[in-house]
SEFIZA-3560 file (N, C-alpha, C; in Angstrom, 3 decimals):
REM SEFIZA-3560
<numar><xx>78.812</xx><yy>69.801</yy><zz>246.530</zz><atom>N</atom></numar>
<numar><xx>78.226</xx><yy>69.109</yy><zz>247.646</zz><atom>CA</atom></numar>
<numar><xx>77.225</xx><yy>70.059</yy><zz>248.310</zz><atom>C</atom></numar>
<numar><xx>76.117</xx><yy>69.538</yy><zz>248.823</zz><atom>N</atom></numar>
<numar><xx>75.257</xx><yy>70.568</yy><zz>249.452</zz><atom>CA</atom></numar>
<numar><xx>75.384</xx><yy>70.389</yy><zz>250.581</zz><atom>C</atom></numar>
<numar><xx>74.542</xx><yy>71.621</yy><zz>251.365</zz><atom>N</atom></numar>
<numar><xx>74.589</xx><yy>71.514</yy><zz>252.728</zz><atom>CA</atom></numar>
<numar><xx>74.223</xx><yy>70.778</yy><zz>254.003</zz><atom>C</atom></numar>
<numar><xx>73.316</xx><yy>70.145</yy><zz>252.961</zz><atom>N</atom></numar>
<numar><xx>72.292</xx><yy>69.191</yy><zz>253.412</zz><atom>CA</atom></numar>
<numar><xx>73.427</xx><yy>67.894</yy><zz>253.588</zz><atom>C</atom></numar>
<numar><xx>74.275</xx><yy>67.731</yy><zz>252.896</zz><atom>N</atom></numar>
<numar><xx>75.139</xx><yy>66.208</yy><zz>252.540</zz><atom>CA</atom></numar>
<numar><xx>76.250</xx><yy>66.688</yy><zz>253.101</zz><atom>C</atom></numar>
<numar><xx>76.602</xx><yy>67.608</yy><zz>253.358</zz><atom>N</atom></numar>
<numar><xx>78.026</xx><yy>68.379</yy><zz>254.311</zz><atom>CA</atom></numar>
<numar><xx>77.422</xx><yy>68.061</yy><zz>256.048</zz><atom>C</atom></numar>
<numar><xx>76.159</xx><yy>68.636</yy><zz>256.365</zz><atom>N</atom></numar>
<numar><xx>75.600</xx><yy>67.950</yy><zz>257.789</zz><atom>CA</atom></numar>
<numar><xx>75.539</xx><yy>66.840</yy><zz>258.046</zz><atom>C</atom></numar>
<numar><xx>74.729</xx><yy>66.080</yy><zz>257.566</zz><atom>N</atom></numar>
<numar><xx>75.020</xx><yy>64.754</yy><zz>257.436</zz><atom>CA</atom></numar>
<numar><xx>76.022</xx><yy>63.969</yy><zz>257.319</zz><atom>C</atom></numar>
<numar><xx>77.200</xx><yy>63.997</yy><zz>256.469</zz><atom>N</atom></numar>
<numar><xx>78.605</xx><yy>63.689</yy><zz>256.838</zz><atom>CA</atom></numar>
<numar><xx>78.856</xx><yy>64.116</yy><zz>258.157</zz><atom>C</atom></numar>
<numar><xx>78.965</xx><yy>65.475</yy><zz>258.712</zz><atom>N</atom></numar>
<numar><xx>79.598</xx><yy>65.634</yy><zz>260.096</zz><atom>CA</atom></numar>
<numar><xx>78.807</xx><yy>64.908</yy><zz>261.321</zz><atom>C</atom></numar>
<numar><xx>77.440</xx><yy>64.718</yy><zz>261.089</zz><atom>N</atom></numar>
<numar><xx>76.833</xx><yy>63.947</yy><zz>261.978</zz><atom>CA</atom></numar>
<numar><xx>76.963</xx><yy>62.660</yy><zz>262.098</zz><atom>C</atom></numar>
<numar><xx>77.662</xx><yy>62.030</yy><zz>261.000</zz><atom>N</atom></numar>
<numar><xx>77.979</xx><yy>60.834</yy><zz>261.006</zz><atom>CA</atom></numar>
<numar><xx>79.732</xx><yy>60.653</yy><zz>261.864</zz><atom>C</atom></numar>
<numar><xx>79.932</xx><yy>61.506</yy><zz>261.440</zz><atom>N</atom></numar>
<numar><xx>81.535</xx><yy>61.281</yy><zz>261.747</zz><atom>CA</atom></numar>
<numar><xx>82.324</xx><yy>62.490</yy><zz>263.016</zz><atom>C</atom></numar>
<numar><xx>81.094</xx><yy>62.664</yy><zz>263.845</zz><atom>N</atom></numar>
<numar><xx>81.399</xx><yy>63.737</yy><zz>264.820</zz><atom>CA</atom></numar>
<numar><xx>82.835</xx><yy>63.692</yy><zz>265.364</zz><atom>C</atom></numar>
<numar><xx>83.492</xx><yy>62.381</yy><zz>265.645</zz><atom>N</atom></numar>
<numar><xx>83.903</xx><yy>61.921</yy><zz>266.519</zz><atom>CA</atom></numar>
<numar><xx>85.859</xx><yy>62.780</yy><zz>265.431</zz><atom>C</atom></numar>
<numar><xx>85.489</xx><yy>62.684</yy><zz>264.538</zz><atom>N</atom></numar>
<numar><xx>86.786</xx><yy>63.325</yy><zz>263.485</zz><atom>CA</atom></numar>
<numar><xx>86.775</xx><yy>64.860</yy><zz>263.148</zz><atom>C</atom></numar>
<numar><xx>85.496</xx><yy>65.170</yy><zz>263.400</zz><atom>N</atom></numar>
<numar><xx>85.533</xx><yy>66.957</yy><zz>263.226</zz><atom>CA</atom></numar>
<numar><xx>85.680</xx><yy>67.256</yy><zz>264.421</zz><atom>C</atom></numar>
<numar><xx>85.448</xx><yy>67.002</yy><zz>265.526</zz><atom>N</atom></numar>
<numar><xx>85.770</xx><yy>67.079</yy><zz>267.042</zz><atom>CA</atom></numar>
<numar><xx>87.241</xx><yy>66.952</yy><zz>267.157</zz><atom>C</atom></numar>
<numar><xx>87.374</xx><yy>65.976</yy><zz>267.027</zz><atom>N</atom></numar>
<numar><xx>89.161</xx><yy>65.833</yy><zz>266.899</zz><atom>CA</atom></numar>
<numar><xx>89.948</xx><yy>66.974</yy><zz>265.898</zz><atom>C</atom></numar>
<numar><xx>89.224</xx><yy>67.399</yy><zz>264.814</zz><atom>N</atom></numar>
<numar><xx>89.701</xx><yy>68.965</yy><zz>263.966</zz><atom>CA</atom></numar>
<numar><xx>90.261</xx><yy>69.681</yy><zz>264.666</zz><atom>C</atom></numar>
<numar><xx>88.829</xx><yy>70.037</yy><zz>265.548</zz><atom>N</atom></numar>
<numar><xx>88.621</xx><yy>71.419</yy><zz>265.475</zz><atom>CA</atom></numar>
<numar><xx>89.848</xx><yy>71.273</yy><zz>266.995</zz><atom>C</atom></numar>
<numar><xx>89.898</xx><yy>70.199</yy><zz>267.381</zz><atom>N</atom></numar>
<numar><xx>90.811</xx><yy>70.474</yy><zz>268.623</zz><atom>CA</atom></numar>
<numar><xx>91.973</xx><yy>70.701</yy><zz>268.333</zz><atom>C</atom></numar>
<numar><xx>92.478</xx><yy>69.610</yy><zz>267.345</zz><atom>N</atom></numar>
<numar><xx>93.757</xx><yy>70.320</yy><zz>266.539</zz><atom>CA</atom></numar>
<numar><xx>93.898</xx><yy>71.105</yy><zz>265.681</zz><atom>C</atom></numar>
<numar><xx>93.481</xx><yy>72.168</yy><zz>265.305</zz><atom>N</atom></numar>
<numar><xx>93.453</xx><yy>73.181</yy><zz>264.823</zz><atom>CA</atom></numar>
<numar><xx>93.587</xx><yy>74.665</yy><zz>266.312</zz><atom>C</atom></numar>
<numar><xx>92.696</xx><yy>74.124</yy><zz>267.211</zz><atom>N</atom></numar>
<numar><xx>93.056</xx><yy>75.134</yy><zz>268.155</zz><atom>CA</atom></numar>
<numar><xx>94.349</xx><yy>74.966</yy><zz>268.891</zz><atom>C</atom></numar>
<numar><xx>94.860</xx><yy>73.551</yy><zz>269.059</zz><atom>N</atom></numar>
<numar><xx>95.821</xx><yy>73.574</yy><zz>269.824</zz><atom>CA</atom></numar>
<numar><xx>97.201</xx><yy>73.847</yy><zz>268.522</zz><atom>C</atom></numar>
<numar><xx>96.789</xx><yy>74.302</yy><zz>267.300</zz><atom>N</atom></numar>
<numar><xx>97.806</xx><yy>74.778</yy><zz>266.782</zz><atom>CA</atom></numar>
<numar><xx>98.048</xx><yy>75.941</yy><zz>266.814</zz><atom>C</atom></numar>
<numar><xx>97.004</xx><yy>76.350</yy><zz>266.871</zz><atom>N</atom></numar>
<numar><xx>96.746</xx><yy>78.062</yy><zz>266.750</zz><atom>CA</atom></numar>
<numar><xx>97.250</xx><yy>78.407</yy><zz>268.359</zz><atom>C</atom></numar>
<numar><xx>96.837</xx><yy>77.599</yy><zz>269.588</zz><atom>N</atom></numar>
<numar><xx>97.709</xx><yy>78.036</yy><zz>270.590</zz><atom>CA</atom></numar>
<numar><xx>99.183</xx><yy>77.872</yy><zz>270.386</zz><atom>C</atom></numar>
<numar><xx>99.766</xx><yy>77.388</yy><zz>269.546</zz><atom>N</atom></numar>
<numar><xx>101.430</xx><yy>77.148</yy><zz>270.060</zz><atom>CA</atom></numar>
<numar><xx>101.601</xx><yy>78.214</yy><zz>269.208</zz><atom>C</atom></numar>
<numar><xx>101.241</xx><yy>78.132</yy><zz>267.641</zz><atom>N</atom></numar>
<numar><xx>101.511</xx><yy>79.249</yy><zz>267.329</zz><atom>CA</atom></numar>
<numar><xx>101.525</xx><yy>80.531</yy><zz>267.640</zz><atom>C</atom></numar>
<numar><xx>100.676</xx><yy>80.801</yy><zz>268.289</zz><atom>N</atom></numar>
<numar><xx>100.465</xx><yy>82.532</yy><zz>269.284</zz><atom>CA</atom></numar>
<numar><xx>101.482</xx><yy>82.238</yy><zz>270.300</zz><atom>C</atom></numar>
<numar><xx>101.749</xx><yy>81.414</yy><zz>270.785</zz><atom>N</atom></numar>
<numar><xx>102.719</xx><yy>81.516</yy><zz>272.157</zz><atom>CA</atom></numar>
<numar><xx>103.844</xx><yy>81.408</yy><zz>271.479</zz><atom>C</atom></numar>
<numar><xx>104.354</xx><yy>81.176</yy><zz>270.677</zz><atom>N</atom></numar>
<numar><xx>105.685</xx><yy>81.257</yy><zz>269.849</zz><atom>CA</atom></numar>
<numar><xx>105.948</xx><yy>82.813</yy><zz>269.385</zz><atom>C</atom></numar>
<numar><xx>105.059</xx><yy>83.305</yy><zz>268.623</zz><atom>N</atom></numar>
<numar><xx>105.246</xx><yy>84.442</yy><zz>268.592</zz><atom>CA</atom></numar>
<numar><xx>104.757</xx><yy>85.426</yy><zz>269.663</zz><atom>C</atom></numar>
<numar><xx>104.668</xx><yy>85.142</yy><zz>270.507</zz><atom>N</atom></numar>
<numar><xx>104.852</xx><yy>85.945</yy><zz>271.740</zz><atom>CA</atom></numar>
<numar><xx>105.966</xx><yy>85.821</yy><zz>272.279</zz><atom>C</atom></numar>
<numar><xx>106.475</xx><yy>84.753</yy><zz>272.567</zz><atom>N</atom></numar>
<numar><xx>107.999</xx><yy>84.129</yy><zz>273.004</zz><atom>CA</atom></numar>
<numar><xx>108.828</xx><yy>85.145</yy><zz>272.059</zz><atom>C</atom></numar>
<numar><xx>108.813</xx><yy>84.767</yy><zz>270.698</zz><atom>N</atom></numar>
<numar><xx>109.879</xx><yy>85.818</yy><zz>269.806</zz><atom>CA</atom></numar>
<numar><xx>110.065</xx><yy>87.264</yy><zz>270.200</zz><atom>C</atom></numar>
<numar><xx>108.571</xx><yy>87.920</yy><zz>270.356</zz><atom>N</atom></numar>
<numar><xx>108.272</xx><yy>89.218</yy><zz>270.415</zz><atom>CA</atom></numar>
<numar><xx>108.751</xx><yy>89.729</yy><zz>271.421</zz><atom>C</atom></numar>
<numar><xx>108.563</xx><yy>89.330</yy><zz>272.879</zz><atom>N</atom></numar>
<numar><xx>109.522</xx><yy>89.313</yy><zz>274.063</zz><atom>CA</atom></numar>
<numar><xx>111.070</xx><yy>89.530</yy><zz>273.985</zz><atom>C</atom></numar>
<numar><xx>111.569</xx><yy>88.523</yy><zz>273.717</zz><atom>N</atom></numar>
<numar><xx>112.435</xx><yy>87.737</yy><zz>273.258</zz><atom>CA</atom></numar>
<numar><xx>113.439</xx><yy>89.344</yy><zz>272.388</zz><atom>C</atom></numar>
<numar><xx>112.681</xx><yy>89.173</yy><zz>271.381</zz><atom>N</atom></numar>
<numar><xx>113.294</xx><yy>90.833</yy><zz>270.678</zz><atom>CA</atom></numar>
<numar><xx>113.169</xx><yy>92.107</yy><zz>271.612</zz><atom>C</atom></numar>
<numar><xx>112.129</xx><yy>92.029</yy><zz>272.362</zz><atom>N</atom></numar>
<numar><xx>111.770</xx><yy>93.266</yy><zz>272.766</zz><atom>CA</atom></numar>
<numar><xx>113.197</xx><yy>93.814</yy><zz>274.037</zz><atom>C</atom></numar>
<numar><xx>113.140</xx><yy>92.289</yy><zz>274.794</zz><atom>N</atom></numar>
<numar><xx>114.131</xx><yy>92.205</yy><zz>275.686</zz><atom>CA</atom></numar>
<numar><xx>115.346</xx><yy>92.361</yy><zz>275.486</zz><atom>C</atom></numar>
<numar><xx>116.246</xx><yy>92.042</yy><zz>274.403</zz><atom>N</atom></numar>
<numar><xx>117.490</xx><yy>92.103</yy><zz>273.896</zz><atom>CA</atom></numar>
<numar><xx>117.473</xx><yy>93.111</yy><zz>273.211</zz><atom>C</atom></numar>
<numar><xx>116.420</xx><yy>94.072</yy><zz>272.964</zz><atom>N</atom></numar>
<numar><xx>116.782</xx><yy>95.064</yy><zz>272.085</zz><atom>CA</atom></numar>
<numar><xx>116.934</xx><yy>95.090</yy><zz>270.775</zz><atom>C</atom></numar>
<numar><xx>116.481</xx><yy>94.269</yy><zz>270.083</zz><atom>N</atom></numar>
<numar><xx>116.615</xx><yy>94.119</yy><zz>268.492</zz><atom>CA</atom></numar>
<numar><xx>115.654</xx><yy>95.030</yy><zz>267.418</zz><atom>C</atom></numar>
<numar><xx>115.909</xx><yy>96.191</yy><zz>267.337</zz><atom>N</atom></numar>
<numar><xx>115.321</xx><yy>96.608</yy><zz>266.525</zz><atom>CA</atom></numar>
<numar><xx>114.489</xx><yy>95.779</yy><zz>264.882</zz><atom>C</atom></numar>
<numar><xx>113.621</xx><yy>96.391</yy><zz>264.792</zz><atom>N</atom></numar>
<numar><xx>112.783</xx><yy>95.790</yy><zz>263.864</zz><atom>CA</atom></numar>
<numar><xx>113.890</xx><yy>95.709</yy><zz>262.025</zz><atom>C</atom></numar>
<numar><xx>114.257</xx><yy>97.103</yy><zz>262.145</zz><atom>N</atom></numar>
<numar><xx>115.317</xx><yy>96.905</yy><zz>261.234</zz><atom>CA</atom></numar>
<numar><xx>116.378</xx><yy>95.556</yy><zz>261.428</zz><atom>C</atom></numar>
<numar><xx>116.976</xx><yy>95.574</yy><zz>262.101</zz><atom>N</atom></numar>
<numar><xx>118.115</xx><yy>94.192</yy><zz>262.914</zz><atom>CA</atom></numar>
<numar><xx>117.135</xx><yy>92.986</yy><zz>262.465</zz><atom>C</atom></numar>
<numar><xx>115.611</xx><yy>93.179</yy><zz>262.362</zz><atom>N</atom></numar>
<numar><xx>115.278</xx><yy>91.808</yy><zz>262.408</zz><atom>CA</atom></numar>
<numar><xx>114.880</xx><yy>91.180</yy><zz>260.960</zz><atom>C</atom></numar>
<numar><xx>114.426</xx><yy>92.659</yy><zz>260.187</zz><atom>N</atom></numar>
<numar><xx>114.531</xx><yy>92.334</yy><zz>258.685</zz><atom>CA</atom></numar>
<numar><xx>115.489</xx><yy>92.131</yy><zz>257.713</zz><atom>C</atom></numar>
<numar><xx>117.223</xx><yy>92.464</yy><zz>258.519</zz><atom>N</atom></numar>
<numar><xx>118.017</xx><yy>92.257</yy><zz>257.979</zz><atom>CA</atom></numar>
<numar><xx>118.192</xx><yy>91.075</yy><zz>258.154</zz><atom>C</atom></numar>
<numar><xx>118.121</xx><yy>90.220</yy><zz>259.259</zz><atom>N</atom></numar>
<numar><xx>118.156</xx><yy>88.827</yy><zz>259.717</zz><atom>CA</atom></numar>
<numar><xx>117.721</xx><yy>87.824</yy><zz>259.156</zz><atom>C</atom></numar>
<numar><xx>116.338</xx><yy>88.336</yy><zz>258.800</zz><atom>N</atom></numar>
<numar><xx>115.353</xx><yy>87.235</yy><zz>258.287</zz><atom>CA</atom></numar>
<numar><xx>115.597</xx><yy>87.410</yy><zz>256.434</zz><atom>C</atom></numar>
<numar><xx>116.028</xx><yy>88.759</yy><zz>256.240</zz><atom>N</atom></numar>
<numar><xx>116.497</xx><yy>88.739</yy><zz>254.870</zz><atom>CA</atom></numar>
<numar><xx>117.721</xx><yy>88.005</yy><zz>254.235</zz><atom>C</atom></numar>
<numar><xx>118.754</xx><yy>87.721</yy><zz>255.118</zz><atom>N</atom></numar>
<numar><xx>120.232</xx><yy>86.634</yy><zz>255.187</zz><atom>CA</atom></numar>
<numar><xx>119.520</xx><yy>85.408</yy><zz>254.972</zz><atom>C</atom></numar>
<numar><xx>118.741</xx><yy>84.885</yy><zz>255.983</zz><atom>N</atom></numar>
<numar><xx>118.412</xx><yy>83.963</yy><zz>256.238</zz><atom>CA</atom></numar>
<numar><xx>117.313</xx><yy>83.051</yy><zz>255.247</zz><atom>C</atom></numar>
<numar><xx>116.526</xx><yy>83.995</yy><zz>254.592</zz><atom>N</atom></numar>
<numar><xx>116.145</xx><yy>83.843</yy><zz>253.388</zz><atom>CA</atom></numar>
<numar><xx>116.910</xx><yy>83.333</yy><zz>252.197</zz><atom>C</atom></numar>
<numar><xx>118.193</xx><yy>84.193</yy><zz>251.867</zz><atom>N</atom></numar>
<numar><xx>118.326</xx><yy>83.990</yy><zz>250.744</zz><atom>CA</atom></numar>
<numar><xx>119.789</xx><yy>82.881</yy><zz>250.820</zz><atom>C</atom></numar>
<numar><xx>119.775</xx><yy>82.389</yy><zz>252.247</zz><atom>N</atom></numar>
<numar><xx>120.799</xx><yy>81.651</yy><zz>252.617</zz><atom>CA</atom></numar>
<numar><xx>120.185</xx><yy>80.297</yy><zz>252.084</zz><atom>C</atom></numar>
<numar><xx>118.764</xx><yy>80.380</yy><zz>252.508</zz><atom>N</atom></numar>
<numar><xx>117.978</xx><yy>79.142</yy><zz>252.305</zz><atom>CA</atom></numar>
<numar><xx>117.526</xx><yy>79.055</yy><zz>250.579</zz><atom>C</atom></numar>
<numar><xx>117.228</xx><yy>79.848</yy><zz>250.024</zz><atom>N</atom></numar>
<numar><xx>117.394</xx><yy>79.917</yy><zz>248.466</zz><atom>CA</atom></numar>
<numar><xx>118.669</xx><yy>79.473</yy><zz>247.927</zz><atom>C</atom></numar>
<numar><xx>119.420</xx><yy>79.766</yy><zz>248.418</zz><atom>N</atom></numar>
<numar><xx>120.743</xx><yy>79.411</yy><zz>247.564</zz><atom>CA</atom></numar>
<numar><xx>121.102</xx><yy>77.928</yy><zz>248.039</zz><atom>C</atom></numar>
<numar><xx>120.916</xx><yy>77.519</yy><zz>249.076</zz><atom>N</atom></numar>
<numar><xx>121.181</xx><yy>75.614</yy><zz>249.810</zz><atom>CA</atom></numar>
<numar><xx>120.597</xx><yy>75.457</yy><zz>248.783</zz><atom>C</atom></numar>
<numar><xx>119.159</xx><yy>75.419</yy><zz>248.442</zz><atom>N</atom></numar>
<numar><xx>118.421</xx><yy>74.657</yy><zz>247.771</zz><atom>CA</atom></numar>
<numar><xx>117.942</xx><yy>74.592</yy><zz>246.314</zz><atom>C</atom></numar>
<numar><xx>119.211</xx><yy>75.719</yy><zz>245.254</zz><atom>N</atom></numar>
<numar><xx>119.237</xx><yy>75.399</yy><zz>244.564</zz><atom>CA</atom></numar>
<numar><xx>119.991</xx><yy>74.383</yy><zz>243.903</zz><atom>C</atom></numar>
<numar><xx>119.389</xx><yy>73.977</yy><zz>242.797</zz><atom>N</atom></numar>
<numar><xx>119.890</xx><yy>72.734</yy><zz>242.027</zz><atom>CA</atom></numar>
<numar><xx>120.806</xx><yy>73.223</yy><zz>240.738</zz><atom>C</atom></numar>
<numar><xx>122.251</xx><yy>73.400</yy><zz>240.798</zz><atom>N</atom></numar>
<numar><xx>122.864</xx><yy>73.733</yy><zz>239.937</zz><atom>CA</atom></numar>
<numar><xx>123.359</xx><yy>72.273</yy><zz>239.121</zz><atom>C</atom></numar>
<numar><xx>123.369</xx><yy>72.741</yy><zz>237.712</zz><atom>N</atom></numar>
<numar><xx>124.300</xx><yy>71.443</yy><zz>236.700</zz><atom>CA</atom></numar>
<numar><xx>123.044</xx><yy>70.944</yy><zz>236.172</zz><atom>C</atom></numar>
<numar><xx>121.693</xx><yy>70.655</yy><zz>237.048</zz><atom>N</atom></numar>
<numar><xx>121.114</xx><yy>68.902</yy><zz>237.567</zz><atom>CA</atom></numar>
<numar><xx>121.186</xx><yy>68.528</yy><zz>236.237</zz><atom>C</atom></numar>
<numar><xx>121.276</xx><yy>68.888</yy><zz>234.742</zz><atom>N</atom></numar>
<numar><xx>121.395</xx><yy>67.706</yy><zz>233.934</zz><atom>CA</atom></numar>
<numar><xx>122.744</xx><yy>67.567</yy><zz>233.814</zz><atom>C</atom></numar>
<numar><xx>123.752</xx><yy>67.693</yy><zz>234.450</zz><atom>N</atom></numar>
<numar><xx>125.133</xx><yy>67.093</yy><zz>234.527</zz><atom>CA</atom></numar>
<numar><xx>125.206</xx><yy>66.042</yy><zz>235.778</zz><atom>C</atom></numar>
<numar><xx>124.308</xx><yy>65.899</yy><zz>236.340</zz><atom>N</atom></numar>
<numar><xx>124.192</xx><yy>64.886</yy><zz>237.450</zz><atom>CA</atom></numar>
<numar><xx>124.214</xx><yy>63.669</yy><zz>237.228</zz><atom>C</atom></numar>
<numar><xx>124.953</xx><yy>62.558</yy><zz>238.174</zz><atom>N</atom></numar>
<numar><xx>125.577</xx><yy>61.523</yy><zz>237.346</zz><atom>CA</atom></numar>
<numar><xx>124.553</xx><yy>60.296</yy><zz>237.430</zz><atom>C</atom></numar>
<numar><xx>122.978</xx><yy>60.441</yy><zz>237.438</zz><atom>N</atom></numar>
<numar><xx>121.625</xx><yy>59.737</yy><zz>237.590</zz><atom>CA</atom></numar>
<numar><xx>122.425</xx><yy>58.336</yy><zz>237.230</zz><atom>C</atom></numar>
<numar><xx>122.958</xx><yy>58.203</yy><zz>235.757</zz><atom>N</atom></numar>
<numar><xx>123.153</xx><yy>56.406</yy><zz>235.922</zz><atom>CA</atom></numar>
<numar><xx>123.921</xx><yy>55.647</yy><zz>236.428</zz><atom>C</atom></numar>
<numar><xx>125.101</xx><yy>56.586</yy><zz>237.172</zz><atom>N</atom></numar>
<numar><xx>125.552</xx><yy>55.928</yy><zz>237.488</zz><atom>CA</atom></numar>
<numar><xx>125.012</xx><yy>55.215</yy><zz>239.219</zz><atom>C</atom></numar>
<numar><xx>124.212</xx><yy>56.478</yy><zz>239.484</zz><atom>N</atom></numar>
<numar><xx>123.441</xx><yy>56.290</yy><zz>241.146</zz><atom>CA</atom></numar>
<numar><xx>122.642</xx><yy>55.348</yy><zz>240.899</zz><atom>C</atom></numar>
<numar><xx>121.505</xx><yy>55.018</yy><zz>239.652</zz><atom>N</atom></numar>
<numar><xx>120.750</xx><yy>54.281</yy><zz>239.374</zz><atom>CA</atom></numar>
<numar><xx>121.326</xx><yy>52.633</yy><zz>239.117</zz><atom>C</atom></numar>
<numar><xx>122.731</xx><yy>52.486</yy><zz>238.882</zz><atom>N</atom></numar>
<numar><xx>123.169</xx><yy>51.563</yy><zz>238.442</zz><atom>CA</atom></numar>
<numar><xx>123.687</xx><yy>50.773</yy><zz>239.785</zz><atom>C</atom></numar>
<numar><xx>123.854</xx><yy>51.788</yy><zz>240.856</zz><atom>N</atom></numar>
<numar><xx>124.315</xx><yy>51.325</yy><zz>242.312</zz><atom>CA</atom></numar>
<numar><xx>123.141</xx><yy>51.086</yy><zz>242.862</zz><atom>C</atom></numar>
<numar><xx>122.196</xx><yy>51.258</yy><zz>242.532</zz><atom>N</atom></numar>
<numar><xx>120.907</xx><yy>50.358</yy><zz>243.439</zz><atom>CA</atom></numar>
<numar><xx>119.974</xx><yy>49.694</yy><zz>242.720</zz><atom>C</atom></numar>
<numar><xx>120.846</xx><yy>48.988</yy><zz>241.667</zz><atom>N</atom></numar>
<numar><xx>120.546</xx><yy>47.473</yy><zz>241.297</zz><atom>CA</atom></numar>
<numar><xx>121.585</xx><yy>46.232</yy><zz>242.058</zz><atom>C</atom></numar>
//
């Protein structure tokens, strides 16, 4: 696409890149105020940075392991398929 046909689209459709760019900033604000909130948040309770990589390292592999799929070709598909006929 050229640049020429990239302007022209946005001049046509101001009214949706306007609306972008607003949500894009008002994401980028919550996001910065969230991690400011956290950063506080640690700083105040005292949580060392170590304390917090051990945390987020549990919490990681807590979420890896929920979401693996053990067996799945022992999974009983026809009979689930046969209950929603």
């Amino acid at each position: 696409m050229t640049e020429l046909a990239l302007e022209q689209i946005k001049q046509e459709n101001k009214a949706i890149f306007s609306q972008q760019k607003r949500y894009l900033t008002i994401v980028a604000v919550l996001a910065s105020s969230v991690l400011v909130y956290y950063s506080l948040f640690f700083t105040f309770f005292g949580v060392s940075s170590k304390q917090f990589e051990m945390g987020n390292s549990k919490i990681m592999s807590y979420f890896l392991h929920m979401f693996v799929w053990r067996d799945f070709w022992d999974w009983p598909f026809a009979i689930t398929l046969n209950k929603l006929r």
